[in-house]
N, C-alpha and C positions, 0 to 999 in steps of 0.2 A: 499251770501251763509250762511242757519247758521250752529250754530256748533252743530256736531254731538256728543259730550260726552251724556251718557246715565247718566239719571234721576233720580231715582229710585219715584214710585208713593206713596202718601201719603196716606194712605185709610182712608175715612172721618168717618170710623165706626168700632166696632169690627166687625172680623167675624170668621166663625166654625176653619182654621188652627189656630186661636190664642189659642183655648181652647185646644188643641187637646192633647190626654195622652201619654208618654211612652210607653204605653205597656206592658206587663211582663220585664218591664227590672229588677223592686225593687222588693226585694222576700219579703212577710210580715212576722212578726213574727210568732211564734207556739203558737196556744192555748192549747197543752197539756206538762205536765212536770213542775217541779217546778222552773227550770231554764230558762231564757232567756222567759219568758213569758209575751203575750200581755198584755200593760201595760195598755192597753184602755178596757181590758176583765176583768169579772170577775173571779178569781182564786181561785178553789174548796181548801178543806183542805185537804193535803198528808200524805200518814200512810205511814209509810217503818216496816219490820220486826224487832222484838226486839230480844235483846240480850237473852243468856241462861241463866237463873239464876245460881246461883252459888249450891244454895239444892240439882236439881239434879246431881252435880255431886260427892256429898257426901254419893250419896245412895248405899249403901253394897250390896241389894238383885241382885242376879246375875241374875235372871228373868230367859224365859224359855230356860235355856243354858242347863242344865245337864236332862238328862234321867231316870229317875227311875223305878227299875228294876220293871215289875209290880208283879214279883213273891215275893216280900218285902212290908211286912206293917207294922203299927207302933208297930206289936209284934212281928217281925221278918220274918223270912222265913217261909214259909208254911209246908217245912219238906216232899214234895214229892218226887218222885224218880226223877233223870233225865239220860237220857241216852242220847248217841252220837254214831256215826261212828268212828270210829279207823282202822286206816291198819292193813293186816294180819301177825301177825309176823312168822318170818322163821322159817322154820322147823329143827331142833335139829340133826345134821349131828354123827350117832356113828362112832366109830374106826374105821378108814378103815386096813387090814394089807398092808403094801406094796408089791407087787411081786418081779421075779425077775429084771425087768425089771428099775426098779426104782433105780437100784446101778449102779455105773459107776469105777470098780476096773482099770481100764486104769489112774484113776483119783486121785490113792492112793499116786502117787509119790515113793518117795528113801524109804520109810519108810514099804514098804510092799513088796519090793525085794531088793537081791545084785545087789551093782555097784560099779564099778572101783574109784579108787580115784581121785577126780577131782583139778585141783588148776588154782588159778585166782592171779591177780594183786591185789597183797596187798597195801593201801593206801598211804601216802609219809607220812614219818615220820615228826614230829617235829625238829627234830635233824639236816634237813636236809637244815635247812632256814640260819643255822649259820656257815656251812660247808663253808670253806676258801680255799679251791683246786679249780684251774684253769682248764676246760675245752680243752679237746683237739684244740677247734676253737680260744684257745688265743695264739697259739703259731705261728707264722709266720717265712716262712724258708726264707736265705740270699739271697739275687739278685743274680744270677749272669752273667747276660748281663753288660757290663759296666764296669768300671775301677776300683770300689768299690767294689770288691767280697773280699769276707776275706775265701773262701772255696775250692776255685779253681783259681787256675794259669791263666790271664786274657791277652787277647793279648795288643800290646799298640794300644790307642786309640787316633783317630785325631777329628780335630773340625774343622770351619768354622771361624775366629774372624772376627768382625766388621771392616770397612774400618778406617785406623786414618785420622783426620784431616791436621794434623802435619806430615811433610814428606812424604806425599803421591804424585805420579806425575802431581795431580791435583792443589798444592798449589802454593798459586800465595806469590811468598817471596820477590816480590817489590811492593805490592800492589798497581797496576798500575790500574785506572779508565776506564770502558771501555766504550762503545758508550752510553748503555742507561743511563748511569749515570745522560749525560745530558740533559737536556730539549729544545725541538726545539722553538726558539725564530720564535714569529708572524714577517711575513713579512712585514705588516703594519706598524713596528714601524721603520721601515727603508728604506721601499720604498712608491711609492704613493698609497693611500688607494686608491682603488675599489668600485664604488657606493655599497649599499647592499640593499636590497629591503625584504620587511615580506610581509606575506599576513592578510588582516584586516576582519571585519568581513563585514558580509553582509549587506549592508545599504537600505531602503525599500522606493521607491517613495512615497512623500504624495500624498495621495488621499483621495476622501469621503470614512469613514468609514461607512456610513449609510448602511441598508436592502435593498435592492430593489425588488420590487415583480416578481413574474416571471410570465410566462404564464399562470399558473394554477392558480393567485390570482384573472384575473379578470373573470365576466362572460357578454359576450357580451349578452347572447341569454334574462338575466334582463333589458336590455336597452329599456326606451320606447319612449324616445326622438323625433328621426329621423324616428320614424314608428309610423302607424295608432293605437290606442289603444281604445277598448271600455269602454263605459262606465260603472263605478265601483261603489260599492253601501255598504254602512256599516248601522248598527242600530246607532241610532238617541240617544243624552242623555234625562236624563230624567226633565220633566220642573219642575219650581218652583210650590209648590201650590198656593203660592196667585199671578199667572196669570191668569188673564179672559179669559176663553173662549169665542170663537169666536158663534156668537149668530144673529141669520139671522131670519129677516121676513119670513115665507110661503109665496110664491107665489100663485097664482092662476094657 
C-alpha cells in the first residue's frame, strides 16, 4: 500500500497566479500639493499669498469714511435758508380766578375757630433716668402661713422627720448574718458529678460538591443517533488557484 501524505506539485513553468496584483490595496501618492508629492512626477512651482507690507499701514488718509456735507465747499456754506419741522408749542394758559369752590374752610384747623383747651402727655424728663425711689413692685409683704411670720400670732407647727438608722425597731444591734449572706456551694464538689452533655454545631455529610444538570439541560428531540436522519448539505471552500482543472475530450 503506498503512502498517502500529500505532495505538493512543482510546476515546470511560470504561470498567470504567479504575476497576479494586489489590487487596490496600496493607495498611490498625490500629484497635487506641495507636500507628500509623487516623487516619480514632475512638480509644478507653488505661489502662496504674500505678506502685507508694512506702507500700508502707515497710511493716514482715512479713505471714503466721512461724509461731506454737499451744502459746503471750499469757500464755505452757500448761505441759503434752511428750514425744518418743529412741534407746536403750547398755548399760553391766562389767570384763571378761582371760585368758590376751590377753598376747603373745614380745612383751616384751631387757627380760624375757638377751642377748648386740649393737654396731652408730656415727654419723660431727663431727670428721671437718675431718680433713686423704689417702685411700688419692690416691696414684698411677710409670709404668713408657716412658723416664720413676724406679723401675726402663728399656731405651732408639726413636721414629718426622716426615719433614724440608729435606735430604730429595725436595727439589727448583734449584727447577726443572715441566709443570703451566703453562697450555696456546687453540689459537685462533694457528691458525685452528673454526666453534662452541650449541643455542637451542625456537621454536613461529605458529598460531591459538583452541578448536576437537571431536566431542562438536555434536549432529546437534537439527538440524531438512534434515528433516521437525511441527508445535509453545506457550501464547499474555496480551491487553490494553481489547481488544474479538470479538462475532457469531446465526445462524439
Amino acid at each position: 500500500m503506498a503512502d498517502a501524505t500529500y505532495q505538493p506539485t512543482v510546476p515546470r513553468g511560470p504561470i498567470a497566479p504567479m504575476f497576479g496584483s494586489p489590487g487596490p490595496k496600496y493607495a498611490l501618492p498625490s500629484n497635487t500639493g506641495q507636500t507628500q508629492h509623487d516623487i516619480r512626477k514632475k512638480r509644478a512651482p507653488a505661489y502662496s499669498f504674500g505678506v502685507r507690507h508694512r506702507k500700508f499701514t502707515d497710511d493716514c488718509s482715512p479713505g471714503p469714511r466721512y461724509l461731506v456735507d454737499p451744502r459746503i465747499s471750499r469757500f464755505g456754506s452757500n448761505g441759503e435758508p434752511h428750514y425744518s419741522v418743529y412741534g407746536r408749542p403750547k398755548d399760553q394758559l391766562l389767570f384763571s380766578t378761582p371760585g368758590p369752590g376751590k377753598y376747603s374752610p373745614e380745612k383751616a384747623g384751631q387757627s380760624a375757630r375757638f377751642s377748648a383747651p386740649a393737654y396731652s402727655f408730656g415727654g419723660r424728663t431727663k431727670g428721671s433716668k437718675f431718680d433713686k425711689c423704689p417702685a411700688p413692685n419692690n416691696y414684698s409683704l411677710p409670709q404668713i402661713l408657716g412658723g416664720r411670720s413676724i406679723a401675726m400670732n402663728s399656731a405651732p407647727v408639726y413636721s414629718m422627720t426622716g426615719r433614724s438608722k440608729i435606735g430604730g425597731f429595725d436595727a439589727d444591734l448583734q449584727k447577726t448574718p443572715g441566709p443570703c449572706t451566703y453562697n450555696v456551694t456546687n453540689p459537685s464538689s462533694y457528691k458525685n458529678r452528673r454526666p453534662q452533655y452541650s449541643m455542637t454545631g451542625r456537621n454536613v455529610m461529605p458529598s460531591d460538591a459538583t452541578r448536576k444538570p437537571g431536566p431542562g439541560a438536555h434536549s432529546p428531540e437534537k439527538v440524531s443517533i438512534n434515528k433516521q436522519k437525511y441527508p445535509s448539505f453545506s457550501f464547499g471552500i474555496k480551491h487553490s488557484e494553481y489547481t488544474t482543472p479538470n479538462i475532457f475530450e469531446p465526445t462524439d
